[in-house]
N, C-alpha and C positions, 0 to 999 in steps of 0.2 A: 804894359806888355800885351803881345798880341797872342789870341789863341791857337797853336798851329793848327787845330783841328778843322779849323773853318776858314785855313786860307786856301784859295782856289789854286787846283793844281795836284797838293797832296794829302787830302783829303778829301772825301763829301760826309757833311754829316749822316747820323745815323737819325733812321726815323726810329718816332718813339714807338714802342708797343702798348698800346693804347687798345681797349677793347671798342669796336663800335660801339656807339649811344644804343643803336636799333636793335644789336645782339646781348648789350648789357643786362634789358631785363630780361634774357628770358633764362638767364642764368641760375636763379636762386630758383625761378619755378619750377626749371630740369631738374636742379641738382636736391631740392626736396621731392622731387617724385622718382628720380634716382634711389634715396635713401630710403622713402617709404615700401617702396619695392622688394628693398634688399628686407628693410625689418618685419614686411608681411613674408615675404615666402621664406625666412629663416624661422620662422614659427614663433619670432618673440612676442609679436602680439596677436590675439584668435582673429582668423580669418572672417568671423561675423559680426566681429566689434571695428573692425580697420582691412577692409579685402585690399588686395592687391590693385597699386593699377589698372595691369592688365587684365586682371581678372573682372574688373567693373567694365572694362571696355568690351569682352567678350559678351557678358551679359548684356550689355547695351546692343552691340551688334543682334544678338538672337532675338532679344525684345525687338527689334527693329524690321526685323526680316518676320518674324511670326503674326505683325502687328498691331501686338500687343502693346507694344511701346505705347503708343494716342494713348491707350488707355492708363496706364499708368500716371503719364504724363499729365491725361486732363483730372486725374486725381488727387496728383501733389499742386496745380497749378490751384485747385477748388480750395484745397488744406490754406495754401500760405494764402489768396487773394482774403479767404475767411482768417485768417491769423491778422492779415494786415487792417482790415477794417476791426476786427476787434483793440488794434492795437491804437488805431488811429480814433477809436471813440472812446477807448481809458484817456488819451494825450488829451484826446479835445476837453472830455467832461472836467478832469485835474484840472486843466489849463481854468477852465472857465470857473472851478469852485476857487481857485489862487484869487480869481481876480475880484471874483464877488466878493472873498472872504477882506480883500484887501477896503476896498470899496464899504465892507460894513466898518471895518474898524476906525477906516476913516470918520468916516460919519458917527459913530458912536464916540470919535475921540473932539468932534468939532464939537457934537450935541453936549459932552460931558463942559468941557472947556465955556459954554454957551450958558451954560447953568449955571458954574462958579461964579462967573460976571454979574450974573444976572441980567444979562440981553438973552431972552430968547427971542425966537422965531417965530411964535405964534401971532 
């Protein structure tokens, strides 16, 4: 059986309602800065723990015109660049006691094994 919907003449299909790919994500990051908005200025949560949006945005604008911002900014960049290097010489130093540690136990399980036989190495 034939669809009438798609025979030419009396009908045109209908296109789908499909959101663009390119508008899809910015959907969840409006509609969370939407809500955050509404729950900072309805006073559910304190304005010093979660500020409004717009209120961070005004404050950025003034730090930016006063020129205070640079400074701010080279402040937090100083904080996290020192955060990061601290963070990346715990990864490395762990990393590297992993592998010695694996490395002794190795060795201390060939040397054990070495001595039961009685082949050692010397």
């Amino acid at each position: 059986m034939t669809d009438l919907a798609y025979l030419p003449g009396l009908s045109t299909p209908r296109k789908s309602r499909t959101i663009q790919p390119a508008l899809a994500g910015w959907i969840l990051p409006l509609a969370l800065t939407a809500v955050w908005e509404v729950v900072s200025r309805a006073g559910l949560v304190a304005s010093n723990h979660l500020p409004a949006p717009s209120a961070v945005a005004v404050t950025l604008l003034r730090l930016a015109e006063s020129g205070d911002l640079q400074i701010h900014l080279a402040a937090t960049l100083e904080r996290v660049g020192f955060g990061f290097l601290l963070g990346a010489a715990a990864g490395t130093v762990g990393r590297a006691g992993q592998i010695a540690y694996k490395q002794f136990a190795q060795n201390n399980k060939s040397n054990k094994s070495a001595q039961v036989t009685g082949n050692s190495k010397d």
